[in-house]
N, C-alpha and C positions, 0 to 999 in steps of 0.2 A: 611715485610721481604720477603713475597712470591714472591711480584711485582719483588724487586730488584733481586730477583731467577730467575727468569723469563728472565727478560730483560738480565741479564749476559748469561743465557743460550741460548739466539736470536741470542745477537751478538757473541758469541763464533759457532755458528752453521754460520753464516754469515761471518766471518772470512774465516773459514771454508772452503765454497762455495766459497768464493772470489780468495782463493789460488789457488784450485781443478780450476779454472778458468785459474787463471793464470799460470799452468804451462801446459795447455791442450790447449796454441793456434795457434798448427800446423793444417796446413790450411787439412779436409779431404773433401771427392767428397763424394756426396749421389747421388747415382744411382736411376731417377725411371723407370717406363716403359716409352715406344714409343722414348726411348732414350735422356731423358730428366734428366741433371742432375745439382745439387747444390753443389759449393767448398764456405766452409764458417770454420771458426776456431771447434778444437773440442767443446771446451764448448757451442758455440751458439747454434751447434747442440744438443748437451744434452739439454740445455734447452727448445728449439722451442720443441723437441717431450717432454718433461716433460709437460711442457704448455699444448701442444696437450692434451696428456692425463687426465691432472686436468682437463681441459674444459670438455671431454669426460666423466670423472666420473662425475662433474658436473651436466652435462645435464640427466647423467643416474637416478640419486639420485633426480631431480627435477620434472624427469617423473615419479620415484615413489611416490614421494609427493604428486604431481598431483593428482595422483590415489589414494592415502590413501584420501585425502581429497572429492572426488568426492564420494568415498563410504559412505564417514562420513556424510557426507550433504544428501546421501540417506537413513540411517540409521535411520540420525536426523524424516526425515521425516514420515517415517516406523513407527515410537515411537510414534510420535505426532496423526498419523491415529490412532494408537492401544486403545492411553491411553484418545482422546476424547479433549475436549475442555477443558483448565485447571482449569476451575470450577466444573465440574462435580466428584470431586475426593470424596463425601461425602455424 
């Protein structure tokens, strides 16, 4: 029952988008520096920078991971110096 929850909930969110799409595809101009600029419909634009940013979060959450792991691995090790060879517990 959840599943079919789910999936009704997907495509009604994808419907959704697909509208907001369609009726946003007046052509706008993105401005950058050195005078350099992009005409592309509104919605492509919303999405290229949505994209941009999940990439961004992305990478930011994987560099944390990174890190959480790199500590855990040193931690691991920390343990192992402390507590001795795993025979000597007795």
């Amino acid at each position: 029952m959840m599943r079919y929850l789910s999936w009704a909930l997907r495509a009604f969110l994808f419907l959704l988008l697909f509208g907001f799409a369609l009726k946003n595809t007046a052509p706008v101009t993105v401005r950058f520096y050195l005078g350099s600029a992009w005409d592309a419909p509104l919605a492509l634009v919303v999405l290229a920078f949505f994209a941009a940013g999940v990439a961004a979060g992305v990478a930011a959450g994987l560099a944390h991971a990174h890190r959480q792991r790199r500590e855990i691995v040193e931690l691991r090790k920390e343990l192992r110096v402390r507590t001795g060879p795993a025979g000597d517990h007795g």
